[in-house]
C-alpha positions in Angstrom: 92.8 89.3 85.3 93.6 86.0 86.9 92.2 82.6 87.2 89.0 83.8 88.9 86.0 85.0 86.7 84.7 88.4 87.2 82.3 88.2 90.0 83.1 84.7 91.7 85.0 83.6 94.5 87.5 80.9 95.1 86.1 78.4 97.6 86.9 79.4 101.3 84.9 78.8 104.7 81.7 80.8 105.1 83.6 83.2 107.3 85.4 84.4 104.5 85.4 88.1 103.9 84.0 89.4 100.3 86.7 91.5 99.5 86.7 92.9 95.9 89.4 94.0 94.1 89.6 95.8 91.1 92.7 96.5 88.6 92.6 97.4 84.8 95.5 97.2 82.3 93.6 100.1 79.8 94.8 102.7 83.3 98.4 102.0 82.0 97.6 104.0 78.8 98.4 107.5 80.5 101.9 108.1 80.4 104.4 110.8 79.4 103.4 111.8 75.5 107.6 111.3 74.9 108.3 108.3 77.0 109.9 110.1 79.3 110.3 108.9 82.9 108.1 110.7 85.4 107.1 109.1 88.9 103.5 108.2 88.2 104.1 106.0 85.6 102.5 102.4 84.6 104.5 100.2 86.3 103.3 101.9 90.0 100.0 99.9 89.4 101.2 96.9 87.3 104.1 96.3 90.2 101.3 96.2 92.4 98.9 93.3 90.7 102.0 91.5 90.2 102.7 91.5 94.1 98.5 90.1 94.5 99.4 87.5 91.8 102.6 86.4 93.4 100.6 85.7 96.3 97.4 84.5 95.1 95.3 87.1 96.6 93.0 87.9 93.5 91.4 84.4 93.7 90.5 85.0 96.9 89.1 88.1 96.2 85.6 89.2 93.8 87.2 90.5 90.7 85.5 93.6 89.4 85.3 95.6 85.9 86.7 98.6 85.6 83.5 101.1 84.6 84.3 104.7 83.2 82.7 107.5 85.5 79.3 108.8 84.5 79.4 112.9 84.0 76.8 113.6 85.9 78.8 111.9 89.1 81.9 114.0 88.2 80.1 116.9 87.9 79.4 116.8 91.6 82.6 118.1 92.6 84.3 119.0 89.4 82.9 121.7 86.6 81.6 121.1 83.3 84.7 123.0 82.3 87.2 120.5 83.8 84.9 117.3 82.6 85.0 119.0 79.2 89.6 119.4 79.3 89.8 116.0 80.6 87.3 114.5 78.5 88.4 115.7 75.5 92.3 115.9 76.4 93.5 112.8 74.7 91.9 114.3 71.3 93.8 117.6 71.8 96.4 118.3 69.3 97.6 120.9 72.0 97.6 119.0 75.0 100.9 119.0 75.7 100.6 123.3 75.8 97.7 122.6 78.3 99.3 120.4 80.8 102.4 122.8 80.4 100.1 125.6 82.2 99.1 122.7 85.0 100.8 121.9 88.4 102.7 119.0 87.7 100.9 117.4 85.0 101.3 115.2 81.7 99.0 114.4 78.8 98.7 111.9 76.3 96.3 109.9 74.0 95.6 107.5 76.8 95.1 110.0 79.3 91.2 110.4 79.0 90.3 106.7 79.4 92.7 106.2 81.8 90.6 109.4 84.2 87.4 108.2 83.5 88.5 104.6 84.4 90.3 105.8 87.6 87.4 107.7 89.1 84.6 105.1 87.8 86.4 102.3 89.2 86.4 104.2 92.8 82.5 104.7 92.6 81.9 101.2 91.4 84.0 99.5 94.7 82.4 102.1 96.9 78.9 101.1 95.7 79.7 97.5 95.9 80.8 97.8 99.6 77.8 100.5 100.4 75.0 98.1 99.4 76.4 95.2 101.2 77.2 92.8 98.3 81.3 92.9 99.9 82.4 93.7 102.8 85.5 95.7 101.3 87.4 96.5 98.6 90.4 97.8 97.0 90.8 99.8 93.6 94.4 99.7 92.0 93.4 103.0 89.7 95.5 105.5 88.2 96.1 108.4 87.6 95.3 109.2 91.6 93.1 111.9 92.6 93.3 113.8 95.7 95.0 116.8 94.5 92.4 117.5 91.7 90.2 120.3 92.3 86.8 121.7 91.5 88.3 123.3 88.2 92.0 121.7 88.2 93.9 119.2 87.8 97.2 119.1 89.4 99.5 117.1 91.5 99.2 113.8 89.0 95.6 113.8 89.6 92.9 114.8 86.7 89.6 113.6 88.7 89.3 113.3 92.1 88.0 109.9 92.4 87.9 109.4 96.2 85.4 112.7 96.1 83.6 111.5 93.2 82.8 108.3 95.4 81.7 109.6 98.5 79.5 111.9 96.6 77.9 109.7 94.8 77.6 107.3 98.1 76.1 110.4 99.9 73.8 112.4 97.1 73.6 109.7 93.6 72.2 106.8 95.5 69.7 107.6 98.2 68.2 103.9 98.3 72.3 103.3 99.8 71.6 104.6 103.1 75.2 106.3 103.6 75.0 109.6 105.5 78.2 110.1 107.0 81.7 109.3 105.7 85.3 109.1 107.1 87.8 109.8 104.7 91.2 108.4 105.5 94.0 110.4 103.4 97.4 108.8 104.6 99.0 109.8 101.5 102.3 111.3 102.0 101.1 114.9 100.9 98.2 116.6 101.7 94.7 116.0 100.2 94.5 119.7 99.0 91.3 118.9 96.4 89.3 116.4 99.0 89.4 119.0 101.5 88.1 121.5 99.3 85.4 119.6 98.0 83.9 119.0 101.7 84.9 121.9 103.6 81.6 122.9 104.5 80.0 119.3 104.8 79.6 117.8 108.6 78.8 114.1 106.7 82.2 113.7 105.7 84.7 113.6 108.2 87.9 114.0 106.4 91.5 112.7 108.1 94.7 113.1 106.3 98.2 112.5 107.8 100.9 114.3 105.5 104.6 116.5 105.1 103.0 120.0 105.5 103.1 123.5 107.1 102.5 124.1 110.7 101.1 127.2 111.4 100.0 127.9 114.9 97.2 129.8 115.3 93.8 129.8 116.1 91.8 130.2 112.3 88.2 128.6 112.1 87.7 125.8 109.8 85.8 122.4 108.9 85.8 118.6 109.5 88.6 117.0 107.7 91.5 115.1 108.9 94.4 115.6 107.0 97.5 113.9 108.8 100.5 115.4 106.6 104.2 116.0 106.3 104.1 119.6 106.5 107.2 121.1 106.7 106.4 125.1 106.5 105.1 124.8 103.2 108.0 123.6 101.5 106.2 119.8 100.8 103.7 119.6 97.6 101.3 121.1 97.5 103.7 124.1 98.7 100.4 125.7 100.6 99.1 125.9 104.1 96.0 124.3 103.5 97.4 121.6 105.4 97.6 123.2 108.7 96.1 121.9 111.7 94.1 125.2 111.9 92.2 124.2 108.6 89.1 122.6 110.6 86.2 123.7 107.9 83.9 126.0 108.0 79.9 126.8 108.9 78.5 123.5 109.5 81.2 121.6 108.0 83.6 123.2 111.2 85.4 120.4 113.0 85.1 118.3 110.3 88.8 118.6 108.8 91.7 117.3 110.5 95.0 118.1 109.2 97.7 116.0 111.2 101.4 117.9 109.5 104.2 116.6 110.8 106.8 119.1 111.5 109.8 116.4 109.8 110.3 113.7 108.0 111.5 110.2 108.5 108.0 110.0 110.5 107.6 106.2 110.8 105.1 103.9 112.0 105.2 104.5 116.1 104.5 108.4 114.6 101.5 106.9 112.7 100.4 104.7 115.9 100.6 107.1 118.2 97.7 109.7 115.8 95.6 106.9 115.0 95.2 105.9 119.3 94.8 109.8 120.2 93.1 111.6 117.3 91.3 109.5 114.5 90.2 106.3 116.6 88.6 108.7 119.4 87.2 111.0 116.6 85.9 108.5 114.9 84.0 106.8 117.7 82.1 109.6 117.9 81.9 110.5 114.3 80.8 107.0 113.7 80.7 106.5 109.9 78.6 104.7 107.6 81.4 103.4 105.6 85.2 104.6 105.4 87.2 105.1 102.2 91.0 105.4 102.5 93.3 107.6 100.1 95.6 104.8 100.0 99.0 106.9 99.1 102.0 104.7 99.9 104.4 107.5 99.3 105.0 107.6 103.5 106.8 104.0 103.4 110.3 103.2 103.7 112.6 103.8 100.7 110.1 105.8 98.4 111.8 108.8 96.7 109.4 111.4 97.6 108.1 110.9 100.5 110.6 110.7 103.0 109.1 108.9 105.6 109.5 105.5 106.0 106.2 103.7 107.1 106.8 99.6 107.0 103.7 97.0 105.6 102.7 96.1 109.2 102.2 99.9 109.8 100.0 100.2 107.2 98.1 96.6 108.1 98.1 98.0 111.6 96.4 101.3 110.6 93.8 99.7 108.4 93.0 97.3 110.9 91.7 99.7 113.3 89.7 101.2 110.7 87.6 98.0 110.5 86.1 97.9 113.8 84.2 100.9 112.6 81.3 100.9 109.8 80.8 97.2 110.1 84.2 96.7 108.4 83.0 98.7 105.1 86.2 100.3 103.9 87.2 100.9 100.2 90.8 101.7 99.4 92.0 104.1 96.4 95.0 103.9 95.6 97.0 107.1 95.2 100.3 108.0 95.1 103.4 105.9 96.3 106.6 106.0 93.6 108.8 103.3 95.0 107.8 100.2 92.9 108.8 97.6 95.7 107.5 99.8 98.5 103.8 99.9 97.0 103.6 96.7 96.1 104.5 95.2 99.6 102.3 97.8 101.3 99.4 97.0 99.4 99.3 93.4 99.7 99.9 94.1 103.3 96.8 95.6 103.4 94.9 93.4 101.0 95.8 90.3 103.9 94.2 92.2 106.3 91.4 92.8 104.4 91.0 89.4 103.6 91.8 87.9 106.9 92.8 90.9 109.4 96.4 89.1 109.1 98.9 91.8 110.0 102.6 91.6 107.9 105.6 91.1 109.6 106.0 93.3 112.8 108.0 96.1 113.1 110.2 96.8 116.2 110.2 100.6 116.5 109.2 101.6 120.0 108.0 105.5 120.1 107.2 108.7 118.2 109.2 111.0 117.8 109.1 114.4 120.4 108.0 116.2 117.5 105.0 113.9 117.1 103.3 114.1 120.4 104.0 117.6 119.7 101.9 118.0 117.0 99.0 115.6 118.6 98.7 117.8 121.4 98.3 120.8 119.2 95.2 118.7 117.0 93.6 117.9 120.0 93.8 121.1 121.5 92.1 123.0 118.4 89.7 120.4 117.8 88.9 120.8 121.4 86.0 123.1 120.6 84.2 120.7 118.2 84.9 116.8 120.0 84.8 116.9 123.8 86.4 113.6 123.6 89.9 116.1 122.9 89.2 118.3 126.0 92.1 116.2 128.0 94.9 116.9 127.8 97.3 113.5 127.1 99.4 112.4 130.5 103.0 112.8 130.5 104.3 109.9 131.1 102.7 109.0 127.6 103.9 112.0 126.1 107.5 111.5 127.6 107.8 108.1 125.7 109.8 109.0 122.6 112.2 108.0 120.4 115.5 109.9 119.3 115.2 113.3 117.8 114.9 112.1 113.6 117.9 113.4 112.6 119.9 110.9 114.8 119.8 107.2 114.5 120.3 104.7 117.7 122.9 101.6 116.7 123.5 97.9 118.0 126.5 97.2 116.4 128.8 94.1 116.8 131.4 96.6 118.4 130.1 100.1 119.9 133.2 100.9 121.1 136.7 100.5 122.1 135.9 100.1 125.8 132.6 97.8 124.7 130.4 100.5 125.5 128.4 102.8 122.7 130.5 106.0 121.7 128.6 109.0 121.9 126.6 108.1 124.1 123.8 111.3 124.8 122.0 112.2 127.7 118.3 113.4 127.4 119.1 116.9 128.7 122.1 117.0 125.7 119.4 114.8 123.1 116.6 117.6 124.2 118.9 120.6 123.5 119.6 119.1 120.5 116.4 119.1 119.4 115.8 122.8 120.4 119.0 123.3 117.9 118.9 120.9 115.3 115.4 120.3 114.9 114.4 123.7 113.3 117.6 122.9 111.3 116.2 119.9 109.6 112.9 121.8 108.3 115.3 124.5 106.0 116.2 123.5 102.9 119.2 124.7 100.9 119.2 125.8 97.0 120.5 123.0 94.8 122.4 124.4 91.8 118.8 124.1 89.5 117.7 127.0 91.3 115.2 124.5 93.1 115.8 123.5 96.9 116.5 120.3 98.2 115.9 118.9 101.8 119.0 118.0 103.8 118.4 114.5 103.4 117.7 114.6 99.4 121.1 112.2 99.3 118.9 109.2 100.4 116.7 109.3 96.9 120.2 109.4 95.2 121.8 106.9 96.9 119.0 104.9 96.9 119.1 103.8 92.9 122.6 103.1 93.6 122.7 98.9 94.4 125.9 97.6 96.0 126.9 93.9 97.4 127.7 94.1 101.3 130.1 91.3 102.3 129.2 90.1 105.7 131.8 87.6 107.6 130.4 87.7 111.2 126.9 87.4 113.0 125.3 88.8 109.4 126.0 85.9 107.6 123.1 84.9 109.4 120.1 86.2 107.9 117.7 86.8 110.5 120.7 88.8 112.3 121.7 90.8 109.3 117.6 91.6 109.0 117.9 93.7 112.0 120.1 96.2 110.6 117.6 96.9 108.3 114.7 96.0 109.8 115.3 96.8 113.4 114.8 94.5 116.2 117.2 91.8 117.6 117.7 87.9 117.8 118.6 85.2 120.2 121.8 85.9 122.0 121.5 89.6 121.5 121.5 92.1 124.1 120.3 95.3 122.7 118.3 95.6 119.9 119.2 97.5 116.2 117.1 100.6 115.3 117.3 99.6 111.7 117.6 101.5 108.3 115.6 104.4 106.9 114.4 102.0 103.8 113.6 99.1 105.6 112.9 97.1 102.0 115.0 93.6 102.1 118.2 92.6 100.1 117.3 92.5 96.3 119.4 89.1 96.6 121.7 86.9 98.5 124.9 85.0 97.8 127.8 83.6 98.8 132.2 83.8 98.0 134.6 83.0 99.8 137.7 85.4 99.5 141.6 85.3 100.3 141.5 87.2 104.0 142.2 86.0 107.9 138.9 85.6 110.0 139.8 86.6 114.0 138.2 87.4 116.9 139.0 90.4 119.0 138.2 92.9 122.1 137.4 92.2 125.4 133.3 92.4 124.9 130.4 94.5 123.4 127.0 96.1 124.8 125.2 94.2 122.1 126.6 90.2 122.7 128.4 90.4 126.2 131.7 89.5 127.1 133.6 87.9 124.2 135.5 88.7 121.2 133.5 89.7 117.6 134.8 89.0 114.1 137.2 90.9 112.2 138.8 90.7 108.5 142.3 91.5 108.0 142.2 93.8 105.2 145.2 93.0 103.4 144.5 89.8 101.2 146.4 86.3 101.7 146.6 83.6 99.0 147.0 81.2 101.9 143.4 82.1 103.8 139.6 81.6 102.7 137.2 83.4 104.7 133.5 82.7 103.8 131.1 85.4 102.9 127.6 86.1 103.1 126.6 88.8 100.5 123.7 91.0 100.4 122.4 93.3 97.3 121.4 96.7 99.5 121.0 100.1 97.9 124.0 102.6 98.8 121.8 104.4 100.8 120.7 101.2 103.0 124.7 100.6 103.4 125.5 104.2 105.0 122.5 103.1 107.7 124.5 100.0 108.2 127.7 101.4 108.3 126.0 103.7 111.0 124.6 101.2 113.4 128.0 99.5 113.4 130.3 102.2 114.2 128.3 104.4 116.3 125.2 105.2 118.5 124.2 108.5 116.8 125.2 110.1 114.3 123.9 113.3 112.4 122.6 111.9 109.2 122.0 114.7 107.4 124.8 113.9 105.1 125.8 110.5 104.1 129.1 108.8 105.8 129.8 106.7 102.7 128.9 108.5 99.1 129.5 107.8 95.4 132.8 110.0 95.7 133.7 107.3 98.8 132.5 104.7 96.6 134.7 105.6 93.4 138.1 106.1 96.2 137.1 102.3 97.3 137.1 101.3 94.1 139.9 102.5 93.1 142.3 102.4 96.4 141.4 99.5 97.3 139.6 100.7 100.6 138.5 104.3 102.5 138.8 104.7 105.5 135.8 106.9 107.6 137.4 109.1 110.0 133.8 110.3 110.4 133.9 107.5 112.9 137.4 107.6 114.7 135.9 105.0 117.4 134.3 102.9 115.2 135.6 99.5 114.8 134.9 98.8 111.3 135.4 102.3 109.8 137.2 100.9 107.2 135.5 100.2 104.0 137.1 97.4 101.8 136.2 96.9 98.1 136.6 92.8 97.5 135.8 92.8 93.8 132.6 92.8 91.3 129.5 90.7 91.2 127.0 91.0 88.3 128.9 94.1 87.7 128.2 95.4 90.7 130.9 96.7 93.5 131.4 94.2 96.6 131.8 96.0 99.7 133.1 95.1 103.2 133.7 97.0 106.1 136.4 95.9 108.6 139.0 97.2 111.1 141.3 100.3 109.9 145.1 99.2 108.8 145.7 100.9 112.2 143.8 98.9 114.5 144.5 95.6 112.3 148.7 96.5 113.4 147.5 97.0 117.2 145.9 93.3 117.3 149.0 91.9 115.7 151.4 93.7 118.4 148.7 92.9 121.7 147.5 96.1 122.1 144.6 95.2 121.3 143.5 92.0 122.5 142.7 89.1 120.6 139.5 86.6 122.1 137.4 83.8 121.8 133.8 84.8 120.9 131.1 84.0 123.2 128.4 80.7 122.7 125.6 83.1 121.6 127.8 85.0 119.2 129.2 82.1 117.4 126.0 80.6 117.4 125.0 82.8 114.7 127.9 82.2 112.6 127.4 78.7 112.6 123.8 79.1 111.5 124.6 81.2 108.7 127.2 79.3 107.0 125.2 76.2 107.7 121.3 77.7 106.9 123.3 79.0 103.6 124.9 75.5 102.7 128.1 76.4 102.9 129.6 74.1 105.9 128.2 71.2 107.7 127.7 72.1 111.3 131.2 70.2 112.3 132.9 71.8 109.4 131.3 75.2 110.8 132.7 74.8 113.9 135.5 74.2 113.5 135.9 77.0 110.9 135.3 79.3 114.1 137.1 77.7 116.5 140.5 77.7 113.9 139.3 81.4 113.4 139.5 82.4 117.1 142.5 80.0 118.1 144.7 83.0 119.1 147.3 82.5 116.3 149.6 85.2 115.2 148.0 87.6 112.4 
């Protein structure tokens, strides 16, 4: 458990906040009874204390024990006949028959121990918090929980341990004091059993953002906020209980809020934008005794399931204002989240700003989507009846700011175009009627040939357990510049900032080569570094040159967004430009050639070699275009101060050149020589 003892503190200022923390090895004994791989597996919470550890975070922290659950606190949401089949489960010679008649659900000898930990864990942080004796804390438990209802498991989840808490908070511990709770679900997928367990109870206000249905109509229901990835009910779990509409019922009315979006790729200006005009002014009035978040981390960039692609500083962002309400008493439960790096990096995101309300590195995206506001106004409007503070509509000229329909991506490439300017270029009347168009497009989903469906975008999971080496030879040998591809967001000299990749997780590792090509310089100028020439790579090799490379370990999928933002300035991505069939042709030609992108300047995809067995991947000017700068018609030029500025920092910040060695690399590079 670390170098602190359960229960003590490292030494820090008196202004420290008591933030406990909570994380139990014996939770790792539920996995598949064949070792087969599933998503919630082991590693999801191991990758996570590993993260903490790498960063000294649990010796700042109280360090709790994991407690098993008492029955008689499970029994408050869940029957004796589900205590009894999970109790007993790890016992049951026939287990594996009886998860086979469950909703996405595995047994094995660990699993009992492993559900009783999970949910008594969650109670033990809550209570900590509730009586004062921390100011918050965080419970790394599995399996999660907020699928599981009153008589079934299902979704990964046996108990459900956020409901257990609060019930316990509310009804096993008068001497507490708690008599209302927010419930934060920002899972990826909707709370189905969490709603359920409060639907008629106006002391728990329950929020959840999710992929979901949206069905517009005017049904009567209770208090819980459910913000979720709806998507007509073809997201787990495949129901509409995630519909705005769902509000509660009797008392408990206006005291569920489902927030569906209507897409995916939902990131965190999407997740800004609900927090500022549904669940801050909600909670205001609501004002909660103590909050407990549903901590899923299934919405971030790059995780398999989720599709949405939430960075750390979102999530810091979105817990941080949580804490100005309740005193700062907020407990997080883990739940789901099946991208090991994605988890990990979230949650210590949000263990910083528990600790010191230090956000993690910004993000640079701008707006919502259209889609998003959409959806807000249609919350507000049905909660309308219940919170007066939603009886406004929201002004237009807040509503009007709004990022590119999703299923187009925004580039700030070296070279947009062949005139300098960015092909493609759409106008909002076009990008709107595209929206009308496409957008109902992008909900559908197509059979795969299991007989299941798959989204149009199900080729980012695939690609993304693909790793490849991108060889960079002009401003991205610079890190920071190469950052914004991924990343979004711009650096010094640049005129127009990147929109940055769907998985917006950093190179798995760096290195450099140098390799037998010509460096140049051509065109006149670009929208992104002014007038001035960028850099090229002849792609035909030449014993006689050495051109110095930076290279990057990104996923396949990561590369296609790259490849994007350089070529183009939209692009429908509901396809990839650059898959494994692409990636076998490179290999074996030698280089591929995207006609996908007839404008783009480096459309052509070179393969340089292997590197720890993996592929090494450039992409450069066409054989074409490289004849047209050799005969003038295209020109050949000098890049500008701020462009070769980065060159020079990258090949000297990466050792590879002094800063007169690096300079003159360039300058020989852009001396107007013949090709």
């Amino acid at each position: 458990m670390g170098e602190v003892e359960k229960g003590s503190t490292s030494k820090t200022s008196s202004r420290q906040r008591r933030v406990g923390l909570l994380y139990d090895e014996r939770m790792c004994k539920h996995s598949t009874p064949d070792g087969e791989h599933h998503p919630e597996n082991p590693d999801r919470i191991r990758a996570i204390w590993s993260k903490l550890q790498a960063n000294d975070i649990p010796s700042r922290c109280v360090l709790l024990d994991a407690k098993k659950a008492q029955d008689k606190h499970l029994l408050a949401v869940h029957t004796q006949r589900h205590v009894d089949l999970i109790k007993n489960i790890s016992c049951n010679s026939r287990r594996n028959r009886v998860s086979a008649k469950l909703n996405s659900i595995y047994f094995n000898e660990g699993s009992s121990e492993a559900a009783y930990l999970a949910a008594g864990s969650v109670v033990e942080v809550a209570e900590k918090v509730a009586k004062g004796e921390l100011d918050s804390a965080a419970a790394i438990v599995r399996p999660p929980g907020h699928h599981a209802e009153l008589d079934e498991a299902m979704g990964f989840c046996l108990f459900n341990n956020v409901a257990i808490a609060a019930s316990f908070l509310l009804d096993g511990s008068l001497e507490l004091g708690i008599k209302k709770i927010l419930i934060v679900d920002w899972d990826v997928h909707h709370g189905n059993g969490t709603q359920k367990m409060f639907w008629t109870d106006p002391r728990v206000l329950f929020f959840s953002v999710h992929r979901a249905r949206m069905i517009f109509d005017t049904l009567a229901a209770s208090w819980t906020f459910n913000l979720c990835r709806h998507e007509f009910g073809s997201f787990y779990p495949f129901s509409d209980d995630g519909c705005y509409t769902k509000v509660g019922e009797g008392v408990g009315a206006g005291y569920n809020i489902n927030v569906p979006w209507e897409n995916g790729r939902c990131g965190d200006a999407d997740y800004f934008a609900v927090w500022d005009h549904v669940l801050i002014p909600v909670t205001k009035e609501f004002d909660p005794d103590i909050i407990i978040v549903s901590a899923g981390f299934d919405a971030a960039a790059g995780d398999p399931l989720g599709g949405c692609r939430v960075t750390p500083y979102g999530y810091s962002v979105m817990l941080g204002k949580l804490m100005d309400f309740s005193h700062g008493k907020v407990v997080l439960a883990f739940e789901g989240g099946y991208n090991l790096d994605s988890i990990a990096n979230s949650f210590l995101a949000c263990m910083e700003m528990l600790l010191e309300r230090k956000h993690a590195a910004r993000s640079l995206e701008a707006y919502p989507f259209e889609s998003t506001w959409r959806v807000i106004q249609e919350v507000r409007k049905k909660l309308s009846a219940y919170w007066p503070v939603f009886v406004d509509e929201l002004p237009t000229n807040l509503t009007n700011q709004k990022a590119p329909p999703p299923h187009l991506l925004v580039s700030s490439s070296d070279s947009e175009g062949e005139d300098g300017k960015p092909s493609n270029t759409i106008s909002d009347n076009v990008e709107a009627a595209l929206e009308e168009v496409v957008g109902p497009l992008s909900k559908l989903t197509v059979e795969d040939h299991s007989g299941g469906s798959a989204s149009f975008t199900s080729w980012r999971p695939v690609l993304s357990r693909t790793d490849i080496w991108y060889a960079t030879f002009g401003s991205n040998m610079w890190q920071p510049r190469f950052r914004c591809y991924i990343e979004g967001g711009q650096v010094e000299g640049m005129q127009k900032a990147c929109t940055g990749s769907v998985d917006k997780n950093p190179s798995k590792g760096i290195m450099w080569k140098t390799f037998p090509h010509r460096l140049f310089f051509g065109h006149e100028s670009t929208d992104t570094w002014g007038p001035g020439g960028v850099a090229f790579l002849l792609p035909e090799s030449s014993s006689h040159e050495k051109a110095h490379m930076c290279l990057y370990r990104i996923t396949l999928e990561q590369f296609n967004d790259v490849l994007l933002q350089e070529n183009v300035s939209c692009h429908d991505m509901s396809s990839p430009v650059f898959d494994l069939t692409e990636l076998n042709s490179a290999v074996n030609q030698g280089s591929v050639s995207l006609e996908v992108f007839k404008s783009g300047w480096y459309r052509n995809v070179v393969y340089m070699g292997k590197e720890q067995d993996l592929p090494i991947l450039t992409m450069t000017c066409s054989l074409s275009d490289a004849e047209k700068f050799r005969c003038g018609e295209f020109p050949l030029r000098a890049p500008c101060k701020e462009y070769a500025n980065t060159l020079v920092r990258g090949l000297v910040e990466g050792g590879q050149l002094s800063e007169e060695e690096a300079i003159a690399y360039i300058k020989q590079a852009s001396s107007g020589e013949p090709l």
